[in-house]
ROKELUM-563416 format. One record per residue (C-alpha): residue in one letter; x, y, z. Coordinates in steps of 0.5 Angstrom, whole numbers, padded with zeros to 4 digits, always signed. Layout:
N
AXYZ
...
END
This chain:
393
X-0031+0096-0226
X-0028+0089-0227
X-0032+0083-0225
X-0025+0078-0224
X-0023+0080-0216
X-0019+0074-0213
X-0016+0072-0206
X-0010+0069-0207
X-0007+0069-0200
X-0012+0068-0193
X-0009+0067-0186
X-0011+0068-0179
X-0008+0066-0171
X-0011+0062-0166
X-0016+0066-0163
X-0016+0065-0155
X-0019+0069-0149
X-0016+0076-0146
X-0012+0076-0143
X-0008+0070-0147
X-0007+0074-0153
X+0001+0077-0157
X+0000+0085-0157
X-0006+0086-0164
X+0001+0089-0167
X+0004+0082-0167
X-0002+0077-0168
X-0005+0082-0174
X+0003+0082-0178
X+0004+0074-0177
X-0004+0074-0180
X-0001+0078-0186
X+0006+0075-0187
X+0002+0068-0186
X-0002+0070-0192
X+0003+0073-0196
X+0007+0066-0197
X+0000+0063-0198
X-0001+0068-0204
X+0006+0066-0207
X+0008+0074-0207
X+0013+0080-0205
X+0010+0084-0199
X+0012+0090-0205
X+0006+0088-0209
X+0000+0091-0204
X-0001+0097-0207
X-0006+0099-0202
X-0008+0096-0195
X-0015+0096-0191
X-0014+0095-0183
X-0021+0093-0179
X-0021+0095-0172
X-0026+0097-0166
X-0022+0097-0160
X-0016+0101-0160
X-0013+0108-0163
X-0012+0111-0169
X-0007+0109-0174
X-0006+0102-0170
X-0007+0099-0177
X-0001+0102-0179
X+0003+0099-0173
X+0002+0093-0175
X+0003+0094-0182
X+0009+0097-0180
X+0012+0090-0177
X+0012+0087-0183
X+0015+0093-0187
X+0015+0101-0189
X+0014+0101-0196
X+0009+0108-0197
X+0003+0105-0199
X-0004+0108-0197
X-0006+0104-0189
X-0015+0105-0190
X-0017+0104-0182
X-0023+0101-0182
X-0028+0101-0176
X-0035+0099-0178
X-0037+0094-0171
X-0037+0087-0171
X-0038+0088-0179
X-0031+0091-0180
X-0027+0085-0182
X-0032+0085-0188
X-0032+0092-0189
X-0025+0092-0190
X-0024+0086-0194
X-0030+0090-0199
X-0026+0096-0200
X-0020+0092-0202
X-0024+0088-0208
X-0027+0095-0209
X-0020+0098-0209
X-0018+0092-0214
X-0024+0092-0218
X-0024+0100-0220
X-0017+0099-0222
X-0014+0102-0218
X-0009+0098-0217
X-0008+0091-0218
X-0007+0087-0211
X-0009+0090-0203
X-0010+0087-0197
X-0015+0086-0193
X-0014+0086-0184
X-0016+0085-0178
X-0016+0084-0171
X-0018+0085-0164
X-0015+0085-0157
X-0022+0085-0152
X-0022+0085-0145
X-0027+0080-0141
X-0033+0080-0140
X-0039+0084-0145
X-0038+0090-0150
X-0037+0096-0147
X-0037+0103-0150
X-0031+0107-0148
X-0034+0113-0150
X-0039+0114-0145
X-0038+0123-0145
X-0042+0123-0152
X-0048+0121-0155
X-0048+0113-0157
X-0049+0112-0164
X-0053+0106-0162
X-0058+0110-0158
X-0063+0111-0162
X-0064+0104-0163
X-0064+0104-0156
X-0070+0108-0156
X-0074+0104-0160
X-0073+0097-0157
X-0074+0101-0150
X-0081+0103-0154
X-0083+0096-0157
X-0079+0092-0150
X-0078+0096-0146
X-0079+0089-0140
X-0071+0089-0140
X-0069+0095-0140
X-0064+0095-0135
X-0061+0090-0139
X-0055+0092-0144
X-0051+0091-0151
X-0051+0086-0156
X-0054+0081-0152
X-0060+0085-0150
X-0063+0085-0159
X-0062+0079-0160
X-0064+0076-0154
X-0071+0080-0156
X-0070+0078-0162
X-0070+0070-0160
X-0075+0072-0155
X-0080+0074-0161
X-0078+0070-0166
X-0080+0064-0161
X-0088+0068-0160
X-0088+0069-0168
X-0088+0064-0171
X-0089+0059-0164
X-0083+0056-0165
X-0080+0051-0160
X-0074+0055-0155
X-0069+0048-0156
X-0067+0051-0162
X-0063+0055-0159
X-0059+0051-0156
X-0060+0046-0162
X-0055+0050-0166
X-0050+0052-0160
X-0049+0044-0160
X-0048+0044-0168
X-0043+0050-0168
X-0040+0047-0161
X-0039+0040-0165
X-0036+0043-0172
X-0031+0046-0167
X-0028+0040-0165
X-0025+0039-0172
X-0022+0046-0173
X-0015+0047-0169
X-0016+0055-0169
X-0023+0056-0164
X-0023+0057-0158
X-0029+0053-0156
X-0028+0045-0157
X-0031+0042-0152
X-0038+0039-0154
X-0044+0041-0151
X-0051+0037-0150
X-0058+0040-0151
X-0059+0040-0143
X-0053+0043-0141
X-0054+0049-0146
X-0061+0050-0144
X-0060+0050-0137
X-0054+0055-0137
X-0055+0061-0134
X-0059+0066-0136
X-0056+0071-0140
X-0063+0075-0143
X-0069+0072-0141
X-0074+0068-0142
X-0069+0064-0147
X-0062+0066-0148
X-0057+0063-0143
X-0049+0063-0144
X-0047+0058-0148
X-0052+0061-0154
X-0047+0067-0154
X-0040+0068-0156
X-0034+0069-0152
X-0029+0075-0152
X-0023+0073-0156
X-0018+0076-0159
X-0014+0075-0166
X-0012+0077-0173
X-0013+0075-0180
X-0012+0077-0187
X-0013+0076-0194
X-0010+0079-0201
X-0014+0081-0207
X-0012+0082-0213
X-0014+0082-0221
X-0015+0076-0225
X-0009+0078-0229
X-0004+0080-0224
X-0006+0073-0221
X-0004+0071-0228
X+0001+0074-0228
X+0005+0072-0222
X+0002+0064-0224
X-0003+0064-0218
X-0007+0057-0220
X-0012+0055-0213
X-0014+0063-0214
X-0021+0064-0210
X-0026+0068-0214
X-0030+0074-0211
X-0037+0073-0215
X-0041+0078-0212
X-0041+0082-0206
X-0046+0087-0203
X-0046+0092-0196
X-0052+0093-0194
X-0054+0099-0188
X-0060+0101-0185
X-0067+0103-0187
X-0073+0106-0184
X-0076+0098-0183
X-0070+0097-0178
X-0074+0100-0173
X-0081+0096-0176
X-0079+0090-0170
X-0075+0086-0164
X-0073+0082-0171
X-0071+0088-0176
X-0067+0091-0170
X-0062+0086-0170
X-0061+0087-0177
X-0065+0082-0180
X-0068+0086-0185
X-0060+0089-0188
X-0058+0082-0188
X-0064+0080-0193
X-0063+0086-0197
X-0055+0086-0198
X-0057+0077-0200
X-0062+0079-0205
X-0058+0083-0208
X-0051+0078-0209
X-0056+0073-0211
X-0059+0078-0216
X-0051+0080-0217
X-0047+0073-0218
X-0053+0070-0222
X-0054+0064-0218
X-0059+0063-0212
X-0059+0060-0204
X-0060+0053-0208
X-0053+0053-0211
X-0049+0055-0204
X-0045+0049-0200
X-0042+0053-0195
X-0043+0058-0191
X-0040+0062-0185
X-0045+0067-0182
X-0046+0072-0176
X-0047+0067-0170
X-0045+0072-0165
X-0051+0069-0160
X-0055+0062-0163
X-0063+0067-0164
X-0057+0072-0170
X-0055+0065-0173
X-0063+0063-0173
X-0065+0069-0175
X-0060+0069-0182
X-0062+0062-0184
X-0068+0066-0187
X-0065+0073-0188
X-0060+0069-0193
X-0065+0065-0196
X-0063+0058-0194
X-0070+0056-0191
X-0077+0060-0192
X-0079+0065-0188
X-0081+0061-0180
X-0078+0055-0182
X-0071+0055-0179
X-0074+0050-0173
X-0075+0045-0179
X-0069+0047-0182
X-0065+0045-0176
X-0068+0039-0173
X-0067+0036-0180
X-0061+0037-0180
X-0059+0042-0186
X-0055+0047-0182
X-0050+0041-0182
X-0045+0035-0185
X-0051+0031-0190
X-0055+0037-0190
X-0057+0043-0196
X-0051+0047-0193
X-0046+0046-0188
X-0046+0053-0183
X-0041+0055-0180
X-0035+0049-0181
X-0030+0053-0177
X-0035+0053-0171
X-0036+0060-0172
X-0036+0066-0167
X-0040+0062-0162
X-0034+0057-0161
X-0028+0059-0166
X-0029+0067-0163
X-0031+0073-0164
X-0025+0078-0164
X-0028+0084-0167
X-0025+0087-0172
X-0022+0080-0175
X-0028+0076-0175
X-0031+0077-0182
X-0023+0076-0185
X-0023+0070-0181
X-0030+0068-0184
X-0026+0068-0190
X-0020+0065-0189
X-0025+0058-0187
X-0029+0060-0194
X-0022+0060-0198
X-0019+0054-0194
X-0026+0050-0196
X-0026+0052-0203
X-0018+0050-0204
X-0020+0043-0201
X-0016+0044-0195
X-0021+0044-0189
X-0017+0038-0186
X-0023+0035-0181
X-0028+0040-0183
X-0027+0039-0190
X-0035+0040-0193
X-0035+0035-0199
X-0034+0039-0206
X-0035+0046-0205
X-0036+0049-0210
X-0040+0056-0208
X-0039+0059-0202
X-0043+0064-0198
X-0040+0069-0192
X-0046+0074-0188
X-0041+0079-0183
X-0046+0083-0179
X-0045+0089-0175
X-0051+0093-0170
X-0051+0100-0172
X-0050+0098-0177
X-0048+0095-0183
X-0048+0088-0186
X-0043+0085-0191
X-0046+0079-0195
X-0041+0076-0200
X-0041+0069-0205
X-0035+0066-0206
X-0034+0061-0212
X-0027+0056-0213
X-0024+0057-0220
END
């Protein structure tokens, strides 16, 4: 396997609310033709392409393709949850590190409808049933609560009575992600929020999750292209963007241990270990991070999952400010799925357009100060969870 995978173009649309939204087709072929001009290359030099979707039918990757050009190669639709984006991009760096072929493109997008998740698939077993089963066996209080907002409310509620931490963290990191958003022109979220006014927010999941701890139904595309070191050589690709270890972690009997385990904190701490363990260089060494933040309980929760804080010790780890500008890392600069959105299938693409922009140095407002090492978690229920670690060449 080659070590040197490069992305060499990223690019994503604005994403908005539904309804708002150009056709999937559309907004994922301008994600793809604005990452190959940022890549400097030919449409005819991607040999592969992987295209990350959770609503819609067979082959749309191919539709979207297909508007940027015809040229035969293998089209990979990829639908993986909330971690699609991310599970395409690491198919792709697969493709390339292989040897396979030399160059591949990652994309992704979504068009949602408004309102919570829904399955469309209602005449047949649902694959998250058997968790289901559990969390109703361990917290069965809410049962008649559904979704995603249902595991990590449950998750939050037992974070807080675990380690007796205070429920405004929370809201804490609704306000951090909502204030990095202001300087991020692609998120929908930009408005700022105060403490008080995320705490008294409706409650979506009780005790503790309110509406503005959760992210938006939104719709969008990205995309990114990875090749070889020596095809980035070749076609003299200087401001490459070096893929240094990445890992898909899915889930093991110890999901079902805990409320905790059940939104996938146990997956996302076994795939970090081993990209630690991969890149050679720990938590200690990173200065940017995207991560899942797809309800403010996930993004506390991950804190310890990738080992930015200790075990228990995310409350210290926010009120000291380290999940932001001036502290030990800055997480989630792009405002992340609670402000900038959450489009499924383009989400982990998205998360690693920032991450590029922010190695590049070209993060305009946002920029995190000589970022070196980045460090992207995209994290799907069902499940799988892709952790990848970045590094400016």
């Amino acid at each position: 396997m080659a070590s040197n995978v490069k992305i060499i173009g990223v690019d994503m649309v604005k994403f908005v609310k539904p309804g708002m939204q150009e056709s999937y087709d559309i907004m994922a072929s301008k994600a793809i033709q604005g990452a190959l001009k940022d890549a400097g290359i030919d449409y005819r030099e991607i040999k592969q392409a992987f295209a990350s979707y959770v609503y819609g039918d067979s082959t749309c990757g191919q539709a979207a393709l297909y508007k940027v050009g015809m040229t035969g190669i293998p089209v990979i639709n990829v639908n993986n949850n909330c971690s699609s984006g991310s599970t395409a991009l690491y198919m792709a760096r697969q493709a390339v590190a292989s040897g396979t072929v030399d160059c591949a493109l990652a994309f992704g997008f979504e068009e949602m409808s408004p309102g919570k998740l829904m399955s469309h698939w209602n005449d047949r077993v649902h694959p998250m049933q058997h968790f289901v089963d559990r969390l109703d066996e361990i917290e069965p209080e809410y049962s008649n609560i559904q979704g995603a907002m249902r595991f990590f409310g449950v998750a939050g509620t037992a974070y807080i009575n675990k380690y007796g931490a205070n429920p405004d963290i929370f809201a804490k990191v609704s306000v951090k992600t909502r204030n990095h958003a202001m300087n991020n022109p692609y998120a929908i979220l930009n408005k700022p929020l105060t403490v008080e006014e995320v705490l008294n927010a409706p409650v979506i999941y009780p005790p503790y999750l309110t509406r503005f701890m959760a992210c938006p139904p939104s719709c969008g595309a990205a995309a990114a292209i990875v090749c070889s070191d020596e095809f980035a050589k070749k076609h003299g690709i200087k401001d490459a963007v070096e893929i240094i270890s990445q890992v898909m972690a899915t889930d093991m009997e110890a999901t079902y241990k805990d409320e905790i385990q059940l939104a996938g904190a146990d997956m996302t701490c076994r795939a970090a270990n081993q990209v630690y363990e991969l890149a050679g260089i720990g938590p200690e060494d990173v200065d940017v991070v995207e991560l899942h933040d797809c309800f403010t309980p996930n993004e506390v929760i991950t804190y310890e999952g990738l080992g930015l804080c200790g075990e228990g010790e995310a409350e210290s780890f926010i009120n000291n400010g380290d999940n932001t500008y001036g502290g030990k890392y800055v997480v989630n600069p792009s405002g992340g799925l609670m402000s900038k959105g959450h489009p499924l299938g383009a989400t982990g693409l998205a998360q690693c357009t920032e991450l590029v922009w922010q190695l590049r140095g070209h993060a305009e407002k946002r920029q995190v100060d000589n970022a070196r090492v980045a460090l992207q978690h995209n994290l799907g229920l069902g499940g799988a969870v892709v952790v990848t670690m970045y590094k400016k060449n």
